[in-house]
Every structure is written in C-alpha cells, then in structure tokens.
N, C-alpha and C positions, 0 to 999 in steps of 0.2 A: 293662865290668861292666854287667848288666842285669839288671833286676828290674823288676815290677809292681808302680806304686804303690798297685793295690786291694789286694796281699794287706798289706801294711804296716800291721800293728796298730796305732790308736790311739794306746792307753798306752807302748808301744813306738818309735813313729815318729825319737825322737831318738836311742834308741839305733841302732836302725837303721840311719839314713841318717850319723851322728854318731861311733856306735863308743862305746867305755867305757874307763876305765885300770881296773887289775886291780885287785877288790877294789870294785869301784862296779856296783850300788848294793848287792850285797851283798856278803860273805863268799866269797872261794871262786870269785868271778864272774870269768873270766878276762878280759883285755885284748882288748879286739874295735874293729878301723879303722874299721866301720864303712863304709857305699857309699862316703861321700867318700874315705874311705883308700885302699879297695878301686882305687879310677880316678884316684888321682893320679897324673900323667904322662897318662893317655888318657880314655877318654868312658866315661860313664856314663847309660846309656839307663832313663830310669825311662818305662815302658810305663802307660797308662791314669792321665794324671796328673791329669787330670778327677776321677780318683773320689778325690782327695783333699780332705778338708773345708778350707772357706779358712781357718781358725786352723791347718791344720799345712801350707797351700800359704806361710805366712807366715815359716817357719823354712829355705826356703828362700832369702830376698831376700837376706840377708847374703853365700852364697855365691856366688849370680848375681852380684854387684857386686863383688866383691873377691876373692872363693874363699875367703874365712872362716869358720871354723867351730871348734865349741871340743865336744871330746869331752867326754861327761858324766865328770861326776869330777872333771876337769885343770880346772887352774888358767888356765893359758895357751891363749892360741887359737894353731890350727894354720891353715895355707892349702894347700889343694891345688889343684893347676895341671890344670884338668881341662875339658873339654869337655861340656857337659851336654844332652842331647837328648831330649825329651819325646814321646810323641803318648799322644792322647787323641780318642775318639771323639765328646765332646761339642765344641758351640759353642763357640770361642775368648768371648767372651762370660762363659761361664760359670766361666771361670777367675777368681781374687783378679786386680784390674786391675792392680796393679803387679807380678805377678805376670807375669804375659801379656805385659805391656812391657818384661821382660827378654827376650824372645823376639822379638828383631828381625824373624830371618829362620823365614819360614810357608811350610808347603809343606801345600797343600788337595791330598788326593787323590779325585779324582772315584771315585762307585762305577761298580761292573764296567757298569751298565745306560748309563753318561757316555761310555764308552770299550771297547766292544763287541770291536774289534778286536785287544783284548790277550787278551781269550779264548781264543783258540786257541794263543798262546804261553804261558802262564799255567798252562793244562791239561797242554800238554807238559811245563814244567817239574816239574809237580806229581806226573806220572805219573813223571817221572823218579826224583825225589825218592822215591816209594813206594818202587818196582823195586828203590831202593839197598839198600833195608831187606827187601824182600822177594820173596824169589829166585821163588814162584809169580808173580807179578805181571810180575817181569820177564821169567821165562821166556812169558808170554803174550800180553804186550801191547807189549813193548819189544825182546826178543830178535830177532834176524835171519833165523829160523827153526833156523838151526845152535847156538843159544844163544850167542852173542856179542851184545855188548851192541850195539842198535841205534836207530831212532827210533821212539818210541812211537807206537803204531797207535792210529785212530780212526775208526770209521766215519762217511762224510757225514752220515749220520742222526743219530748225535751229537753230531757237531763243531754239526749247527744247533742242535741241542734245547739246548746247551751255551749258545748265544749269544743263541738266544732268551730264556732263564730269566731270569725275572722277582727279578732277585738282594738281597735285604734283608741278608744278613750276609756277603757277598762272596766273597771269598777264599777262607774257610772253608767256603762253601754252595757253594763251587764245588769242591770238593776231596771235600766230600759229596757231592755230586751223580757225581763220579768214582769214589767205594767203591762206589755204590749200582749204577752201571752195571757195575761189574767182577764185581760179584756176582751 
C-alpha cells in the first residue's frame, strides 16, 4: 500500500492512516481500514514523510513499536503485522527524533550529479517505460526499425548533454529532460 504523506489532510490524518468503524464520526460514514488495515500482512510506503507536521509524525510511534493502532470509533485496539517504509526528501534531522529512531535502517541516495554513471541506464529505463505507454515513442526511439520492440536509441550528443546536466530534481529532471529531446 502506498501513499503520500503530503497529500494527508490534517484533520483527517487518523482517519486515514487509522481507518473508522461504521457510523464514526458521522451518520451514514461507512467502515474504512484505513493504511494500517490496508498493509496488514505487507508494507506500506508512506512517500514524503518529511512533510508531515511533528504532532501527527507522533501518532505514528505506537505503531512503529508494537503495530498498535485503534480505529477511530472502536473501542479496542487493533495490530497490524506490517512493514512500514518511508522516504522523504528532507534531512533525517528534521524528522520528530523518536520518530527517526524507529527507522534503524537509512538508505541516503546520492543525487544523479554523485553517481553520473547511472545516467545512461536510468534514461534507458525511462525511455523504456514511456514507449510502454506510447506506441509513437516507441515506434521511434525504441523499435528495431521493423517495429518490434528493441533498445532504445540515443544519440552520443545526448547520452553526454544527459550526463553533463547540472541535475536539482533528478529523476524527474531527468525524464524531462527525455520529453523535451523527443520533441
């Protein structure tokens, strides 16, 4: 299960991530699991965990330590058996500290400017990925010339202008940087 913790409303955030029994907090409100329901048995990736305010990174601690959690409504707390995986593009730092120190294990990924040579696999994949979706694309940049599906073509001129680029939003700038040439 995966979601962004920036679009996660406020007012909202326990229902959300918590779930409701039916009839909570109004009339009529049906039964909802909620993320943690959603990823019991498997992992639930909450994406941009940074941009949550530290009073609602704080209704997470419960779960981190026990997988405890109590739907709005109920009475009783539930546990779900669940694997929880974050990223966030701000400083570990700037997370609630106990927060962050449920997170043993950190994985820093350097930007594209740290590791130059993943550029050119990167772009392939990326072009690949377009082509899947869009049969111009792949008839011209990817095809064999017979139209069968083949390796995506790149001229040296771009493969450098690719590597060279001076990258601030990565991945993304890099995949723009791929529309912008195909056009």
């Amino acid at each position: 299960v995966a979601r962004s913790a920036a679009t996660l409303p406020a007012g909202l955030i326990d229902a959300e991530l918590f779930g409701n029994i039916a009839n909570y907090p109004n009339v009529g409100m049906p039964e909802r699991p909620g993320l943690l329901g959603k990823a019991d048995g498997s992992t639930l990736f909450l994406d941009e965990l940074g941009e949550l305010p530290s009073e609602l990174q704080a209704h997470l601690l419960r779960v981190l330590d026990a997988g405890e959690y109590q739907r709005l409504g109920d009475a009783r707390p539930r546990v779900a058996d669940l694997r929880l995986v974050a990223a966030t593009n701000r400083a570990i730092s700037e997370l609630k500290l106990d927060l962050a120190a449920r997170f043993p294990l950190r994985i820093d990924v350097p930007g594209l400017g740290e590791r130059v040579e993943d550029i050119p696999l990167l772009a392939r994949q990326l072009l690949r990925r377009i082509a899947a979706d869009d049969a111009v694309v792949a008839r011209r940049f990817v095809s064999d010339g017979g139209g069968q599906p083949g390796q995506p073509r790149f001229s040296g001129e771009l493969m450098r202008a690719l590597v060279l680029h001076d990258y601030t939003t990565h991945v993304r700038e890099l995949e723009g940087l791929l529309w912008q040439a195909m056009s």
